[in-house]
C-alpha positions as CSV (number, residue, x, y, z in Angstrom):
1,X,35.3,10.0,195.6
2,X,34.4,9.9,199.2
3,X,31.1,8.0,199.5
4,X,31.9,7.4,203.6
5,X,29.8,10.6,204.2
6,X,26.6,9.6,202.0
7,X,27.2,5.8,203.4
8,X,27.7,7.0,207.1
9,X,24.0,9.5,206.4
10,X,22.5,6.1,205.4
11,X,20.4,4.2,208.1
12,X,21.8,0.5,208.7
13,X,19.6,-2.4,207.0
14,X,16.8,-3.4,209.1
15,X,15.1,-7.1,209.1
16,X,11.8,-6.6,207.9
17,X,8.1,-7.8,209.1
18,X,7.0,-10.9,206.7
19,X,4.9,-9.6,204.5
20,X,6.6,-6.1,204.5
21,X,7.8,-4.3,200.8
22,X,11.6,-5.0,201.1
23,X,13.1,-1.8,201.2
24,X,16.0,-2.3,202.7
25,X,19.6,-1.2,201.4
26,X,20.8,-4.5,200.5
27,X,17.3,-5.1,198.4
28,X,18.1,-1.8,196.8
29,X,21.2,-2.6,195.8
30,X,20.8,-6.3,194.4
31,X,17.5,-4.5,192.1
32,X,20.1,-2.3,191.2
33,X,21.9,-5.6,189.8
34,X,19.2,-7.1,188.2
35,X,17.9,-4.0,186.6
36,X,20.9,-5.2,184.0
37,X,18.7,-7.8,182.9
38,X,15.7,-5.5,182.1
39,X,18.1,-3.3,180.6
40,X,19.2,-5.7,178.4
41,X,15.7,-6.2,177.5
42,X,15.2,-3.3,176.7
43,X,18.0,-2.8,174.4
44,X,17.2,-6.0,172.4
45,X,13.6,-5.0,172.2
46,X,14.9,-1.0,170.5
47,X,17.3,-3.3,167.7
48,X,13.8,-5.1,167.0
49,X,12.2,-2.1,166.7
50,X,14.7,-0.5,164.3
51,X,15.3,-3.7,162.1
52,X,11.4,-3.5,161.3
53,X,11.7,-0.2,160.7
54,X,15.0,3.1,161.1
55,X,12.1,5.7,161.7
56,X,13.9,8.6,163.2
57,X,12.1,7.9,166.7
58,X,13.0,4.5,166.3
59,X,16.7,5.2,165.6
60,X,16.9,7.7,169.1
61,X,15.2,5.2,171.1
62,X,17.3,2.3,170.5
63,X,20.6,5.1,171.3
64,X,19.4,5.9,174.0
65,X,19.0,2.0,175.5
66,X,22.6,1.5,173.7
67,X,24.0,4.4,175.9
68,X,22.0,3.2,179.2
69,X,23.5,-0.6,178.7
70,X,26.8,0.8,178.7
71,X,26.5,3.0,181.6
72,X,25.2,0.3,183.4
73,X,27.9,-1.6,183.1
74,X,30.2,1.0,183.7
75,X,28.3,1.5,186.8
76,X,28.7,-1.8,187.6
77,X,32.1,-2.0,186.9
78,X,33.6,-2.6,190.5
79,X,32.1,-5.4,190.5
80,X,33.3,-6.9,186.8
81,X,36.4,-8.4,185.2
82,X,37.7,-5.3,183.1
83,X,38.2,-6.8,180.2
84,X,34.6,-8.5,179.9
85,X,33.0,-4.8,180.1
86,X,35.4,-4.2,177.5
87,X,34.6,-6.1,175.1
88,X,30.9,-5.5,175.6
89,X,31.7,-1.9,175.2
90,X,33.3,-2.7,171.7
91,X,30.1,-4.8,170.6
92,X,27.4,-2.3,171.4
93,X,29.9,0.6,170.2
94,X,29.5,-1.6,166.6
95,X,25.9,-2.0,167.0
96,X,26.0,2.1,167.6
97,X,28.1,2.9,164.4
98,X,25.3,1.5,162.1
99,X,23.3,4.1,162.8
100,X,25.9,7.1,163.0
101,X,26.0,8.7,159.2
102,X,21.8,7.8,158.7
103,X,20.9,9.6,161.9
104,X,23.3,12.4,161.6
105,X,21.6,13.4,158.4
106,X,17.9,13.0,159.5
107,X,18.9,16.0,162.2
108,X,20.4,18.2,159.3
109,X,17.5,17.8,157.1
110,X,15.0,19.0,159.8
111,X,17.7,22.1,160.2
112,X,18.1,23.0,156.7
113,X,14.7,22.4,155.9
114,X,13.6,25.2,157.7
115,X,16.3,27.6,156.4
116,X,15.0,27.0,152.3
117,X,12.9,30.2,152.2
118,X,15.7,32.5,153.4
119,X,18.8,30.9,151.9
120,X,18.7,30.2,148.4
121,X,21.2,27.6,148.7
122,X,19.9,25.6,151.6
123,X,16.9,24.4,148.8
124,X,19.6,22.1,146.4
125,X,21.2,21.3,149.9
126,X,18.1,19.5,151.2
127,X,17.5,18.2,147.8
128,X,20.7,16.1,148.1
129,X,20.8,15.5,151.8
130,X,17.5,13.7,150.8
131,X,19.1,11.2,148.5
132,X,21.8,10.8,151.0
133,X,19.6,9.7,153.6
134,X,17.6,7.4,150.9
135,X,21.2,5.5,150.6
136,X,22.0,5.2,154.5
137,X,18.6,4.5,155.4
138,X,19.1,1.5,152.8
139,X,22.5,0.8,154.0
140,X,21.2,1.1,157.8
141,X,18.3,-1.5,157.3
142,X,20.7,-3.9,155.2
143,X,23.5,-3.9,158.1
144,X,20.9,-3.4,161.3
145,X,19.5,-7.3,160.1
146,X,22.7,-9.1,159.9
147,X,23.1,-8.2,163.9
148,X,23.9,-10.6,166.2
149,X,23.2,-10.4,169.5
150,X,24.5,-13.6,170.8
151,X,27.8,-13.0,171.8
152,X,27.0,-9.9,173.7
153,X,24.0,-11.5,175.5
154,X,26.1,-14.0,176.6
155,X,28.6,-11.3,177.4
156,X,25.6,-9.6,179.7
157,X,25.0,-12.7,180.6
158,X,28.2,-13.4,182.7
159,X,28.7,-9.7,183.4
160,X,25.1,-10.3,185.4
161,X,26.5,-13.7,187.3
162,X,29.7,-12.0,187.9
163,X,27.7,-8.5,189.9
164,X,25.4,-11.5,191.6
165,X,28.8,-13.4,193.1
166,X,30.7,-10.4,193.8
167,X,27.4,-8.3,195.5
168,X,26.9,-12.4,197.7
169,X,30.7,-11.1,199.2
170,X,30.3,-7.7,200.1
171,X,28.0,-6.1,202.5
172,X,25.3,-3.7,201.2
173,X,27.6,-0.7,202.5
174,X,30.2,-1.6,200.7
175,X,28.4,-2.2,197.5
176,X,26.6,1.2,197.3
177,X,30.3,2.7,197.9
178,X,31.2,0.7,195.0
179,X,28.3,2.2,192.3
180,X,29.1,5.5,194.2
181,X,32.6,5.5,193.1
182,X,31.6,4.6,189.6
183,X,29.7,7.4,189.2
184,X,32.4,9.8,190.5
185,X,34.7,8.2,187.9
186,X,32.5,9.0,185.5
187,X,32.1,12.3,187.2
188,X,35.4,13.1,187.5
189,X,36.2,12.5,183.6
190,X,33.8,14.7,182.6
191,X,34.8,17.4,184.7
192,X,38.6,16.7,183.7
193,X,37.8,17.0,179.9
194,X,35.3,20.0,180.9
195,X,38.7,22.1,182.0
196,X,40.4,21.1,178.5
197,X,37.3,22.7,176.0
198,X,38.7,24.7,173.4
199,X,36.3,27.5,171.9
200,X,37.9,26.5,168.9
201,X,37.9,23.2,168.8
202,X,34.1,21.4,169.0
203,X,36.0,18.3,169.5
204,X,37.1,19.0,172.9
205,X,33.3,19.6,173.4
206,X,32.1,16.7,172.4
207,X,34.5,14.6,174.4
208,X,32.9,16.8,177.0
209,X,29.2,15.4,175.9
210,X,30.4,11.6,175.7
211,X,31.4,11.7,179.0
212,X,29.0,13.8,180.5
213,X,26.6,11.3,179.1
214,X,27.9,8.4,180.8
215,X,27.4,10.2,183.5
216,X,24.3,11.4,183.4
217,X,22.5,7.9,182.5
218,X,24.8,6.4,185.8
219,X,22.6,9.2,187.8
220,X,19.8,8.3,186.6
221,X,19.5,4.7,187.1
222,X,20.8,5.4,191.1
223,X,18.3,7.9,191.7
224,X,16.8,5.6,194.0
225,X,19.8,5.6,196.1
226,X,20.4,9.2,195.8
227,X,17.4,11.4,197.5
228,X,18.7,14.8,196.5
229,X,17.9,14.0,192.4
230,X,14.9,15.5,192.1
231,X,13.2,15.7,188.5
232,X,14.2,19.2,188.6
233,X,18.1,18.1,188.7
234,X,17.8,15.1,186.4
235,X,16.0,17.8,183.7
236,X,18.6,20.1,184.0
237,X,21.1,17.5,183.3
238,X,19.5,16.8,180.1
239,X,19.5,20.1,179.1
240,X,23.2,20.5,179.8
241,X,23.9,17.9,177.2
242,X,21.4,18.7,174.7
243,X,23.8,22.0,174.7
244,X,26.7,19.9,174.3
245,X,24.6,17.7,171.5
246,X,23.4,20.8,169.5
247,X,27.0,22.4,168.7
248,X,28.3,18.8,167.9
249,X,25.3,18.3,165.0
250,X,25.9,22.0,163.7
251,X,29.4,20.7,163.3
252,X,28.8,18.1,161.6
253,X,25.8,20.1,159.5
254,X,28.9,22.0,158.3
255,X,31.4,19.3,157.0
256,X,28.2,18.2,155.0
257,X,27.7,21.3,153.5
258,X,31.4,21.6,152.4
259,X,31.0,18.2,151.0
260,X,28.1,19.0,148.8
261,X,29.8,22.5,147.8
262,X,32.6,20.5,146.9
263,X,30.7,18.0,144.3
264,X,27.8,20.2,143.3
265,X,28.0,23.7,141.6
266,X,25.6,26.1,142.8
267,X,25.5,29.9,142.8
268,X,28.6,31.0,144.8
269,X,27.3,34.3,146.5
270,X,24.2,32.4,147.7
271,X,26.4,29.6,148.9
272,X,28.7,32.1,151.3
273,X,25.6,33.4,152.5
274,X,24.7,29.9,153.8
275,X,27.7,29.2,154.8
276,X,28.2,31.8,156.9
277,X,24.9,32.1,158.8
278,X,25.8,27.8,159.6
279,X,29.1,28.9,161.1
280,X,27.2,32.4,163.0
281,X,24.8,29.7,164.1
282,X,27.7,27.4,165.3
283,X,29.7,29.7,167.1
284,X,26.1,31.3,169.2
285,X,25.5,27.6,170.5
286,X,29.4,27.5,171.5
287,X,28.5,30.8,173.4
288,X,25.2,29.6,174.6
289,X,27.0,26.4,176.0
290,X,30.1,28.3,177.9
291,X,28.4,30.8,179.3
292,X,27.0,27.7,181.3
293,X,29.4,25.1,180.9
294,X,30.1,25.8,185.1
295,X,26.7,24.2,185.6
296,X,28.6,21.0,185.5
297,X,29.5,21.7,189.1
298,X,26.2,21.5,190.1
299,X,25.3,17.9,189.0
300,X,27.8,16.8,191.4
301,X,28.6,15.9,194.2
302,X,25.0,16.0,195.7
303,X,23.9,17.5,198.8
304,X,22.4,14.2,200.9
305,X,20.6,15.4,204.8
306,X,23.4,17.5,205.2
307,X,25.8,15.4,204.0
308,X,28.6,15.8,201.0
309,X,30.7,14.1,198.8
310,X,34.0,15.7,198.2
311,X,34.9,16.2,194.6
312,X,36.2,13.1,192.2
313,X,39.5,13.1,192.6
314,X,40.0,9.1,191.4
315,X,39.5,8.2,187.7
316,X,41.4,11.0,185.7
317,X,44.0,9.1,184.6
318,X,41.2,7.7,182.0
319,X,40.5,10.7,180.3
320,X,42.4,9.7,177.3
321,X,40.3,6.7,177.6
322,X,37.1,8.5,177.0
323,X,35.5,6.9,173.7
324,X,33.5,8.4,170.9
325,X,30.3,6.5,171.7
């Protein structure tokens, strides 16, 4: 990415009055730094929250936090040892995985359970999606208290002292063109894997969503270096993914239902009829999604006083890098 042209837009760093709010770039930036420690925070206080009690609000919350530390360091990446953001990655990707088969079945009970009136066979589907989610919920608190979180605060811990010593060498400039070339990485991925979707395949779409997530948290947490997100932008970001999010979760609605049809016996006529309004569902969200899937263009690069960044053209070598988180 070419963050010259929002860098050269930017006003230089100006002393300020004593007693004046510190506004300056370099203030910015080192907040920007130290927001990994409220992050962190954060993220420790959502685990809390979901070893007391995996409520389904509790459960998204604490993803959400999960996905924002990693962005953050991701963000923060040109400043950190590779391999110590890597092995952070692989700790709160663990933490993550806990949660995976009880949360996936809490969205496919809401879904089914407004399909029992018209679908016959939706009604013994619930029914055992109910017990299922008895047993991971169980499973889910059981593992969720035997995490740790030593290792990886200590992990955070240098990652933090490691931004602090590397931002003390560089000159505010040169450390917002640093986080600005993250986020074109991260941009650049997502548009990479964007050209390789497959109608066919909702993989390829969701490879799409994890790194368009990345993404969009990275935005998010330099809106305050970035003018032109507005909450307009930043809600129509959201909306792009929950596109994305919606097509993977009727997938995976699907391999349950095949699961269940394949150890329960239930009237076969009323089970195609299920089956196929799941799939006609499936396939309209695919459509929904690719008829805007260009939108993606939009999100970046940003228009800044008149100022542009040229397209990502660094990072694409790591598309094959791009994890399942």
């Amino acid at each position: 990415m070419r963050a010259a042209a929002l860098l050269s837009a930017a006003p230089e760093p100006r002393l300020r009055s004593p007693g004046a709010p510190d506004d300056s770039l370099g203030s910015r930036v080192h907040h920007l730094a130290r927001s990994l420690k409220q992050q962190w925070k954060r993220y420790r206080k959502g685990l809390k929250r979901c070893q007391s009690k995996c409520s389904v609000k509790a459960i998204h919350s604490f993803r959400i936090e999960s996905r924002r530390l990693l962005s953050s360091l991701e963000l923060l990446g040109g400043f950190l040892p590779a391999r110590q953001v890597e092995k952070a990655e692989r700790l709160l990707k663990r933490h993550l995985d806990i949660f995976g088969d009880l949360r996936d079945t809490q969205v496919q009970l809401a879904v089914v359970g407004e399909m029992r009136r018209a679908f016959p066979a939706a009604r013994p589907f619930h029914a055992w999606l109910r017990e299922w989610e008895y047993r991971f919920a169980r499973k889910t608190r059981k593992n969720i208290r035997k995490v740790k979180t030593a290792r990886l605060g200590k992990l955070i811990a240098v990652c933090r002292g490691e931004v602090e010593e590397q931002l003390g060498k560089s000159t505010p400039r040169e450390a917002l063109a640093a986080l600005l070339r993250s986020v074109d990485r991260a941009f650049g991925r997502t548009r990479q894997l964007r050209t390789r979707i497959d109608a066919r395949d909702t993989w390829t779409i969701h490879r799409t969503r994890v790194a368009f997530k990345r993404f969009r948290y990275m935005v998010e947490t330099m809106t305050e270096h970035l003018p032109a997100v507005t909450r307009e932008h930043l809600s129509a970001m959201r909306h792009y993914q929950t596109m994305m999010g919606e097509i993977q979760d009727a997938e995976m609605l699907l391999q349950a239902l095949d699961k269940f049809l394949r150890k329960q016996e239930i009237e076969l006529a009323a089970a195609r009829r299920f089956r196929a309004e799941l799939l006609r569902r499936r396939q309209r969200l695919i459509r929904v999604y690719l008829k805007e899937a260009d939108q993606l263009l939009e999100f970046w690069p940003l228009p800044d006083s008149g100022a542009s960044v040229a397209p990502a053209t660094a990072g694409y070598e790591m598309v094959q890098k791009a994890d399942n988180l």
